[in-house]
N, C-alpha and C positions, 0 to 999 in steps of 0.2 A: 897335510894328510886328511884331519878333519874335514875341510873344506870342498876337498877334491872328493870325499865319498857324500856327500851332501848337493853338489853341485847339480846332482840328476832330479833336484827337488829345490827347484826354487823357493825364497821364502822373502820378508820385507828385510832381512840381513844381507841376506846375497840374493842381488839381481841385477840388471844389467846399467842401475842409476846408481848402485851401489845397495847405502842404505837407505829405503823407500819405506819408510814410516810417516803415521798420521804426527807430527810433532807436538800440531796442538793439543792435543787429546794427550800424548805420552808428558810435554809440559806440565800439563794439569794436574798432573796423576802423582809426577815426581815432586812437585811444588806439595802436595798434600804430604808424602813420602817423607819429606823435609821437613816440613812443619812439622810433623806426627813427632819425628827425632828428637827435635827440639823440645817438645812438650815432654813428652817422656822424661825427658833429663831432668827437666826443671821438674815436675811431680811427682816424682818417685825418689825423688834426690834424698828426703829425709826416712821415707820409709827402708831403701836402700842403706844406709848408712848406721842406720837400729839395727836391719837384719843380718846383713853382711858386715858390718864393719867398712863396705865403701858405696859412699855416695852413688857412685857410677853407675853401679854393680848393673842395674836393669837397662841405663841406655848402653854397655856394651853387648849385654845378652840382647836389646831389639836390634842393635847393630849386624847381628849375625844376623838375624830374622830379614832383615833389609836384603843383606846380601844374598839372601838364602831364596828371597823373593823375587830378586832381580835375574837372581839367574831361573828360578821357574818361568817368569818371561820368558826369557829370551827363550827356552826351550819347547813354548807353546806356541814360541811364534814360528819355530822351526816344522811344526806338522799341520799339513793341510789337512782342512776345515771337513776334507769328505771324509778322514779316519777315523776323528771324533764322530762322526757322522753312523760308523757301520761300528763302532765300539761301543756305540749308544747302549744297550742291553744289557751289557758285558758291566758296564759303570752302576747299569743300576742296581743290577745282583751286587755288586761293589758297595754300595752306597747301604744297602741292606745289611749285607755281611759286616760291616763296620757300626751298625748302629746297634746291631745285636750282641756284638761281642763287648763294646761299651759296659752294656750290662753284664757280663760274666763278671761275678767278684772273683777279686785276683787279680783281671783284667784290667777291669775299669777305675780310674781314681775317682773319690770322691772329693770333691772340694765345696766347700758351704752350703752340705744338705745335698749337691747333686753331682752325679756321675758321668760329667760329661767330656770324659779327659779319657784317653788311652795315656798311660804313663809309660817312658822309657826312663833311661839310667841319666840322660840330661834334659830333657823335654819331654814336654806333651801332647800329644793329638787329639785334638778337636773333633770327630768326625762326622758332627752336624754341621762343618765347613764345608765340609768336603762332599757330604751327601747333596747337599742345597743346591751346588753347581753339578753335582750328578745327575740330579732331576731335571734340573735346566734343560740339560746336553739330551737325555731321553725324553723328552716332553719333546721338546724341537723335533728331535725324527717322528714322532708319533703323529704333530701336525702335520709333514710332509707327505708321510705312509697314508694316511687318515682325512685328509684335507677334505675332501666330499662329502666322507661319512661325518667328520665334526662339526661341518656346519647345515647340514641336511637333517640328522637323526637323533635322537635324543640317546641312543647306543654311543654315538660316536662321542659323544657329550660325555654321558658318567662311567667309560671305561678308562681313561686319566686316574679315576678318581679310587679306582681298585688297588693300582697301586700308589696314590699320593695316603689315602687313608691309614692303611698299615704303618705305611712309614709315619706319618704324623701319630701315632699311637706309640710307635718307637720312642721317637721324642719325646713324648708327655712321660715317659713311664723316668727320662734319666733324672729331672723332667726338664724342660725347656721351650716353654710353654713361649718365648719371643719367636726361638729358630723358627717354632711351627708355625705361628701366624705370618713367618718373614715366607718361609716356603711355599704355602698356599694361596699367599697373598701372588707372590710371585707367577706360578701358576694359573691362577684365574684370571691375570692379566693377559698371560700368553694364549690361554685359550680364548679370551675376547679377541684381543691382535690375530688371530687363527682365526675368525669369522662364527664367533659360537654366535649365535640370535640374539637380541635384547630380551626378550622372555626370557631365555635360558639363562643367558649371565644374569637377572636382575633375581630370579629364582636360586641361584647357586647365590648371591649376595647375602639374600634373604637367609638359609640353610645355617654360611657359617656364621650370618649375628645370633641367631639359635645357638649352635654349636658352641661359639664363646661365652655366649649366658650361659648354656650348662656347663661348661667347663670350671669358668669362676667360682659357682657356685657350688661346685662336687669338693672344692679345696678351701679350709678356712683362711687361708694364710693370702690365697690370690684374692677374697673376698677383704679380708685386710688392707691388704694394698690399693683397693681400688677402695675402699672410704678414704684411706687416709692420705693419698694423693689432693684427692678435694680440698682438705684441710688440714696440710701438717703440722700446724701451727699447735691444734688440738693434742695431739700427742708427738712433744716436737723433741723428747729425750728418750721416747720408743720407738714404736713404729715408723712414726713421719721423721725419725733422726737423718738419717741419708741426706732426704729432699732437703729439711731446711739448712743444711750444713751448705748444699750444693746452690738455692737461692743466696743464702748469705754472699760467697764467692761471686755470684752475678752482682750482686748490690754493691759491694765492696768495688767488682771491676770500674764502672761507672764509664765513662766515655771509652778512656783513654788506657784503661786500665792501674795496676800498681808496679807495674814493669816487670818485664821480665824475670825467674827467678822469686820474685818479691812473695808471693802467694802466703798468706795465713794459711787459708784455709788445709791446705795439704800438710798442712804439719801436725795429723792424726787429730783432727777434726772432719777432714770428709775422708768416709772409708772409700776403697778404691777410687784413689782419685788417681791412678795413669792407668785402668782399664776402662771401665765403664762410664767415669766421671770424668775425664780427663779435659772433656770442653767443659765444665765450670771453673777447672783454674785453668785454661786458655783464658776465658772470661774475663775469670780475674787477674790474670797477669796484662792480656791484652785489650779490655775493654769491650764494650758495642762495636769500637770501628774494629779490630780484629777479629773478635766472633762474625761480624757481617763478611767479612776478608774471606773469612773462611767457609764460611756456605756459599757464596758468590762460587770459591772454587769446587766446592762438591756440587752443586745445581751447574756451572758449566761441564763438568767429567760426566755426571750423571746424563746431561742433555745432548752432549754429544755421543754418548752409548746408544743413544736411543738414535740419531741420528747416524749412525753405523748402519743401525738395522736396518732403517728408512732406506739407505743406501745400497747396501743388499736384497733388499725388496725388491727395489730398482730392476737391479742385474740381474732381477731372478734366480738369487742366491739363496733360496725360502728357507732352507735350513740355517744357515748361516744368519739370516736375519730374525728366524724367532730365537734362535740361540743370543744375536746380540740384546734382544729385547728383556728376555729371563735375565739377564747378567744385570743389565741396567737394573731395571726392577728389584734385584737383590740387593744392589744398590740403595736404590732410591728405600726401601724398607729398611733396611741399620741404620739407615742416616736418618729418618723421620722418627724412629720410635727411640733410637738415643736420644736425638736433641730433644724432643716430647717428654722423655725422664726426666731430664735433664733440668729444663724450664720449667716443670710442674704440667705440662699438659699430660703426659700419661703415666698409669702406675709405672713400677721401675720393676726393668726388666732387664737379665744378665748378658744383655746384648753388645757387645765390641762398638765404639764406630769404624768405620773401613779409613783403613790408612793411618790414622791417627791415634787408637787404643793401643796399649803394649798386649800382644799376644800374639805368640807365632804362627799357629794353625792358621787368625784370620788375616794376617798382614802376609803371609806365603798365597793364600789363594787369592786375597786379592788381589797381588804382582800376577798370579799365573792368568784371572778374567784379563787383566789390562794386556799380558798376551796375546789372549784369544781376541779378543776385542781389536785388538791391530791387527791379526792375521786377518780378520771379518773383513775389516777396511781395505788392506792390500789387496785382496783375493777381487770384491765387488768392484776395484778400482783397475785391476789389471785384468780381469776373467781370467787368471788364473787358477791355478786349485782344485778347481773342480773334479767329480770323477771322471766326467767324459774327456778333461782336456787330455791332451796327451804332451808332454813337456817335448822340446824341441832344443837342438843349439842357440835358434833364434830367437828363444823365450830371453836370451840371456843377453841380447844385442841392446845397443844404444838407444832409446825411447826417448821423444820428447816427453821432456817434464810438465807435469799436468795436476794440478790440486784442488783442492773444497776450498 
C-alpha cells in the first residue's frame, strides 16, 4: 500500500533499476556510522556503568539514534529536491522559531553553563542542528532567486546577511560560539560558489576576523581558552585540563594504538570523552594508522558531497547543487574544528564530530544530509525531480545502468 501511493513520486528507493543509489558515497557514510558505534561503546563504557549501573547504557541509547537516523534517510530521500526548494522560507522561520524558544527558561535545558538542548521526557533537541541545515536549504533558494543580483550588487551581497546575523546573535546568547562560526563559515562558502566577487568575499573575510576578535574578547572565558590552548601544559589541572588529558591519549595511541576497549584515558581522565573528545580515545585505542583510517574516510564523504554539487551544477540543478555544497561545508566545518580541539590546534569548542560523537540531534541530521545528498545525486543523474519534470509511467521503465 505504502508503495503503491508513493509510486507517482519516484525516488533512489523506487525506480525502474530498483534501488539507484550513490553506493560509494552511502559506503562512506555507513562505515563512519559503524565506526562511530563502535567508539561509543568502548568510551563511554566506564562513564555508563558509574551512571547507570550498565556499561552499555549510551551505546544502546546511540543505537536508537542510529536507527532513528537511518530511517530520516531514507525519508529525505523520499522527497524531491524542488519541495525542500518552495519550503525554503517556511524552514527558516523554523530555524528561528527553535532558536528562540531554546531560550525560554522552562524550555530550554541547560547543560555545562549553556542552553542548547530543547528537553523532552527521554531526549534532547539540539536546534542549532537543525537550524544550520535550515540555513543551508534557504540560502540555496536565495542564490537561485537572486543569482544576478548576488554577483552583480553589493545589495544582493549583504541581504544573506540580514537574516544569517540575527540568527548568529541567537546562537551566541545559548551560547555556541562553534555552531556560529560552523554556519557562517558555511554560508560564505556558498555565497563565494554563488559568484559573490573576490573583493567582496575577501572584504566579508576581513569583517568576520574583526567580528571574532570582538567576540573573544567581549567573554573572559573564550579569551581563556584561546591562551590556554597555546600552552596547556601551563595550566595543565585547570584550564588547559581537557587538552592535555586529550594529547596524553594521542601519545599513549602511538602507531598502532592500545587496542581496542583498552583506553586509560577515558576512565574519568578525559571529560567527555564519547562526545566531543571521542577521536582522542579513537586515537588511543587505534593509533596514527586508525586515526589516518579515519579522516581518509571523512575527507572522502566530505569530497564526494562536494562532488554531488559539481554534479548538479552540471545538470543545472543550481539549487540542488548550492544546497549539496552548504551540506558538505557543514561537514567539512565539525570535522576541522573537532579534530583542531582535539590535536591542540584550536581552542575547544562544544562541537560534535559528524557520525562518530554520541548525540542524537547531530547523528539524526547527519543520516537526514546523507539523504538529501543522495536524493541531489539521483535527481542530477536521472533529471528527475525537478519542478518542471512531469513524472510519467515511463519514468519507472527499464534504464541502462550508468555510474560516476
Amino acid at each position: 500500500m505504502i508503495f503503491g501511493i508513493l509510486k507517482p513520486y519516484p525516488s533512489p528507493l523506487i525506480s525502474g533499476r530498483g534501488i539507484d543509489l550513490d553506493f560509494a558515497f552511502l559506503a562512506g557514510c555507513l562505515a563512519l556510522l559503524g565506526l562511530g558505534l563502535v567508539m561509543i561503546t568502548s568510551a563511554s563504557s566506564e562513564v555508563a556503568a558509574v551512571q547507570s549501573g550498565n556499561p552499555l547504557y549510551h551505546m544502546f541509547r546511540h543505537l536508537v539514534y542510529v536507527v532513528i537516523g537511518l530511517v530520516a534517510c531514507g525519508a529525505t530521500m523520499m522527497v524531491p529536491i524542488a519541495t525542500w526548494q518552495r519550503m525554503g522560507f517556511m524552514m527558516l522561520l523554523g530555524a528561528f522559531g527553535l532558536l528562540v524558544l531554546v531560550l525560554v527558561p522552562g524550555i530550554g535545558r541547560e547543560v555545562n553553563g549553556s542552553m542548547r538542548w530543547i528537553g523532552f521526557s527521554f531526549f534532547n533537541v539540539q536546534p542549532s542542528e537543525i537550524a544550520k541545515v535550515f540555513v543551508v536549504i534557504y540560502l540555496a533558494g536565495y542564490l537561485v532567486r537572486r543569482q544576478t543580483e548576488v554577483r552583480e550588487t553589493w545589495m544582493g551581497f549583504f541581504k544573506p546577511f540580514i537574516v544569517l546575523l540575527p540568527m548568529a546573535v541567537l546562537l551566541l546568547m545559548e551560547p555556541d560560539f562553534g555552531a556560529t562560526v560552523v554556519m557562517m563559515g558555511a554560508a560564505a562558502a556558498m555565497l563565494f560558489l554563488g559568484g559573490v566577487g573576490l573583493f567582496r568575499f575577501s572584504l566579508m573575510v576581513v569583517l568576520a576576523v574583526v567580528a571574532v576578535f570582538v567576540l573573544v574578547q567581549a567573554q573572559p572565558y573564550r579569551m581563556a581558552r584561546l591562551i590556554t590552548f597555546t600552552d596547556p601544559w601551563s595550566d595543565q589541572f585547570g584550564s588547559g585540563y581537557q587538552l592535555t588529558q586529550a594529547l596524553i591519549a594521542f601519545g599513549r595511541g602511538e602507531w598502532l594504538g592500545v587496542g581496542l576497549g583498552n583506553s586509560v584515558q577515558k576512565q574519568f581522565y578525559l571529560p567527555e570523552a564519547h562526545t566531543d573528545f571521542v577521536f582522542s580515545v579513537l586515537a588511543e585505542e587505534l593509533g596514527v594508522v586508525g586515526s589516518l583510517v579515519t579522516i581518509a574516510l571523512f575527507v572522502f564523504v566530505t569530497v564526494r558531497a562536494l562532488y554531488i554539487g559539481l554534479w548538479a551544477e552540471k545538470a543545472k540543478q543550481f539549487f540542488a547543487a548550492y544546497m549539496a555544497f552548504g551540506l558538505a561545508f557543514l561537514w567539512i566545518g565539525q570535522f576541522l574544528i573537532n579534530i583542531g580541539v582535539n590535536v591542540g590546534l584550536l581552542p575547544t569548542k562544544g562541537l560534535t564530530l559528524p557520525f562518530l560523537s554520541y548525540g542524537g540531534s547531530s547523528l539524526v541530521i547527519c543520516c537526514a544530509c546523507v539523504g538529501l545528498l543522495l536524493r541531489i545525486e539521483w535527481e542530477s543523474r536521472t533529471h528527475l525531480g525537478s519542478e518542471e519534470h512531469e513524472f510519467k509511467e515511463s519514468d519507472f521503465a527499464e534504464e541502462p545502468s550508468h555510474g560516476r
